[in-house]
C-alpha positions in Angstrom: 0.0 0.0 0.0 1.3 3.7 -0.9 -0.4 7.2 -0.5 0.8 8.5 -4.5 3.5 11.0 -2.2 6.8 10.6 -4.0 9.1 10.4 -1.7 12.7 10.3 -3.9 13.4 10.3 -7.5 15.4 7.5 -8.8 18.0 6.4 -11.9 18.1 4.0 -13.6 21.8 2.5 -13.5 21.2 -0.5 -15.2 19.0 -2.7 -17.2 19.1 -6.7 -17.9 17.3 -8.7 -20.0 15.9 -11.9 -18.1 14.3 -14.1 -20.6 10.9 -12.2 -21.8 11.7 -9.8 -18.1 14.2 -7.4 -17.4 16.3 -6.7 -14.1 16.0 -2.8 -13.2 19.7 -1.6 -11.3 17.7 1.8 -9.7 19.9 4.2 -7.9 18.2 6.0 -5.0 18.9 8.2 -1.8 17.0 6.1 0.1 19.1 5.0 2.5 19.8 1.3 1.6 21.0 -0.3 4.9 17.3 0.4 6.0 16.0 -1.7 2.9 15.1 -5.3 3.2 15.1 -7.9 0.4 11.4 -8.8 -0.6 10.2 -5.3 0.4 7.8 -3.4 -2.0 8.5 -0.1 -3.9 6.7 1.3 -6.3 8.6 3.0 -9.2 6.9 5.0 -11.6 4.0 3.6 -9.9 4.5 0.4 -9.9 5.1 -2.0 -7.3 7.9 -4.1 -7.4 9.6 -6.4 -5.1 13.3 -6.0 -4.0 15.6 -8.5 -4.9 19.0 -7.0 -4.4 20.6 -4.1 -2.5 23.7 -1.9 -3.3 25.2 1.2 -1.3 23.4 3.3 -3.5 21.4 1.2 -5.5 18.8 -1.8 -5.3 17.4 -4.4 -8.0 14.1 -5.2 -9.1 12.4 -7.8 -11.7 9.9 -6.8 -14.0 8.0 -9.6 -15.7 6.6 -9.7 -18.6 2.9 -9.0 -17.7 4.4 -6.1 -15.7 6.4 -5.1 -18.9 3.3 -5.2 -21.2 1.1 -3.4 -18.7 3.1 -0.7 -17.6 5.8 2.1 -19.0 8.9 -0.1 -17.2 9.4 -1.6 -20.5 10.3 1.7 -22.0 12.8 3.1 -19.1 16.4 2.9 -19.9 20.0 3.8 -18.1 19.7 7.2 -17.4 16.1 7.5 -17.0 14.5 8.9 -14.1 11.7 7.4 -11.9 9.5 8.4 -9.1 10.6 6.3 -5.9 7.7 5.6 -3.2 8.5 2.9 -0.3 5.9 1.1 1.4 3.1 2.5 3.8 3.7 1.9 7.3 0.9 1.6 9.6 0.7 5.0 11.3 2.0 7.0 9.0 0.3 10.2 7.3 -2.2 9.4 4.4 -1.0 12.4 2.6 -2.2 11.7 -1.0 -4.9 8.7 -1.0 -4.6 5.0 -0.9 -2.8 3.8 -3.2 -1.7 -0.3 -4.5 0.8 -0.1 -6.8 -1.3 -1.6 -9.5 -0.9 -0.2 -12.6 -4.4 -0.4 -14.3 -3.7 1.2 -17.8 -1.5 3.1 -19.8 -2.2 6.6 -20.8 -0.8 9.5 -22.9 0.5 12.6 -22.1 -1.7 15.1 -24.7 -1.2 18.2 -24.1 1.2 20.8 -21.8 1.1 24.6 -20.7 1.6 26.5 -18.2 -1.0 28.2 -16.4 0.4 30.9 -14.1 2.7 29.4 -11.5 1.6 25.5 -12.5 1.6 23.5 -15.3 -1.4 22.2 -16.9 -2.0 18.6 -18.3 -4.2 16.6 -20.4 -3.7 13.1 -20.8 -6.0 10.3 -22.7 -6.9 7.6 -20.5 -7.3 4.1 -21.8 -10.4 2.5 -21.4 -9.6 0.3 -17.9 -9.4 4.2 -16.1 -11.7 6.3 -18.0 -15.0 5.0 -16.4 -13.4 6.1 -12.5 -12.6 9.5 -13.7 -14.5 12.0 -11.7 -13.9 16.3 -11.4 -11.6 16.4 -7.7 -11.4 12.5 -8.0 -8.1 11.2 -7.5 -5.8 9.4 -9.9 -2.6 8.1 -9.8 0.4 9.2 -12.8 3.3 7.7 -12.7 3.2 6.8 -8.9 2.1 10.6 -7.9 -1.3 11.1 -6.6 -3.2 14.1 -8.0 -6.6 15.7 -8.2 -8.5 15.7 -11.3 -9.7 18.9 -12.2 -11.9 18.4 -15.5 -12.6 15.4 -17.1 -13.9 15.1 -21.3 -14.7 11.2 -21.3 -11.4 9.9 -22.1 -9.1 13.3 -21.4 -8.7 14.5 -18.2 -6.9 17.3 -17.1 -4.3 18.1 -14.1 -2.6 21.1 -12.1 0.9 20.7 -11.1 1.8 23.3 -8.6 5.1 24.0 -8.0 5.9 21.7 -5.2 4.8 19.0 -7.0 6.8 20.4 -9.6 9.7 20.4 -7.3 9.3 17.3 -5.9 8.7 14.8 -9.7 9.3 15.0 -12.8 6.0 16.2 -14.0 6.9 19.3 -15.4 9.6 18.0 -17.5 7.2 15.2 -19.6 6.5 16.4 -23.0 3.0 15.5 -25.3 3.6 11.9 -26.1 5.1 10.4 -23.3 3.3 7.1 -21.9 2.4 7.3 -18.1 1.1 4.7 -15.6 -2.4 5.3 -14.1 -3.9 3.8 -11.4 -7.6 4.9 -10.4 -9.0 5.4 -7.5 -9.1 2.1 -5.0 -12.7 3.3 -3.8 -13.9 3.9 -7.1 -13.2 0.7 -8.3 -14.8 -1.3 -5.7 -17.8 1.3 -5.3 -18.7 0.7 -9.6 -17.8 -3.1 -9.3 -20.7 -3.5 -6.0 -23.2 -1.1 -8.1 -22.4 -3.0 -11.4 -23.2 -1.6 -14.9 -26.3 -2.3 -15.6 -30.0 -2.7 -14.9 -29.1 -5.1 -12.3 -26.6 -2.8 -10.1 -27.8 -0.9 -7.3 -30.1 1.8 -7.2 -31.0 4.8 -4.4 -33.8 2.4 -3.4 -31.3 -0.5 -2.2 -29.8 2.3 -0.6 -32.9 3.5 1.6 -33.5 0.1 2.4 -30.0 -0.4 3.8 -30.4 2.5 6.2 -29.4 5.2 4.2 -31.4 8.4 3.3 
């Protein structure tokens, strides 16, 4: 579990082919003696286990279905990635909750500034589109933001300075392919009320106790 709050960004030092996977070599300011082998981090978004651990570095293996449902495939030496280590129970829910399960791949549209922030638009694939809601939250590339406008598939965000500061945001240009995850709540609230005639209704509601 992660709250979407970046916490450092992170090189890529090396890459590996394993088979159809790859071996990711991430440098990192965590401090490493603090990091155990088999713990979660999510890069880019992406939760990944750790299977090795430099003075400066630590591995992680992306598999194939990782590789063909996320941006890691495309990240080389060099590259920068947003770092974010596991929740720990009572800790600060800064952002919003957060798995590290990358539900579809989207595309960076469109990019201007607005004042002090940058404005974005990116096209959201059809696994996110349907949880997109104005001031819902969304996950890009591992940050947690606030949507502010939504056009079915587009949906637009504000990155303020700090955020700014703090990722790599600001630098993507239109084209670039980022990992979305939507909203945990969302998700589970469409899933119980279900798409069609069937779902529930304000009715089922009332009779539940609620009104």
């Amino acid at each position: 579990m992660f709250t979407g709050l970046v916490a450092d960004i992170g090189n890529v030092l090396r890459r590996k082919s394993t088979g159809q996977g790859v071996t990711l070599s991430i440098e990192t300011g965590f401090d490493t003696a603090d990091i155990e082998l088999g713990e979660s981090i999510a890069i880019d978004g992406a939760c990944l286990t750790v299977t090795a651990i430099g003075d400066n570095h630590f591995d992680v293996d992306a598999s194939p279905e990782t590789l063909s449902r996320t941006t890691l495939g495309d990240r080389r030496p060099g590259h920068g990635v947003h770092l974010e280590r596991a929740l720990r129970l009572g800790d600060r829910l800064g952002g919003h909750l957060v798995l590290g399960h990358v539900d579809g791949v989207g595309s960076l549209r469109n990019r201007r500034r607005d004042g002090n922030a940058w404005l974005l638009e990116i096209d959201a694939p059809p696994a996110v589109s349907p949880f997109l809601i104005e001031k819902g939250s969304i996950t890009v590339d591992g940050v947690s933001l606030t949507v502010n406008h939504f056009d079915d598939a587009r949906f637009g965000l504000a990155i303020i300075p700090h955020t700014a500061e703090k990722t790599l945001l600001a630098d993507y240009q239109p084209g670039r392919r980022v990992n979305l995850e939507a909203d945990i709540i969302g998700k589970y609230v469409r899933k119980f009320a279900g798409d069609d005639d069937d779902g529930l209704h304000l009715d089922d509601l009332i009779g539940a106790g609620f009104s």
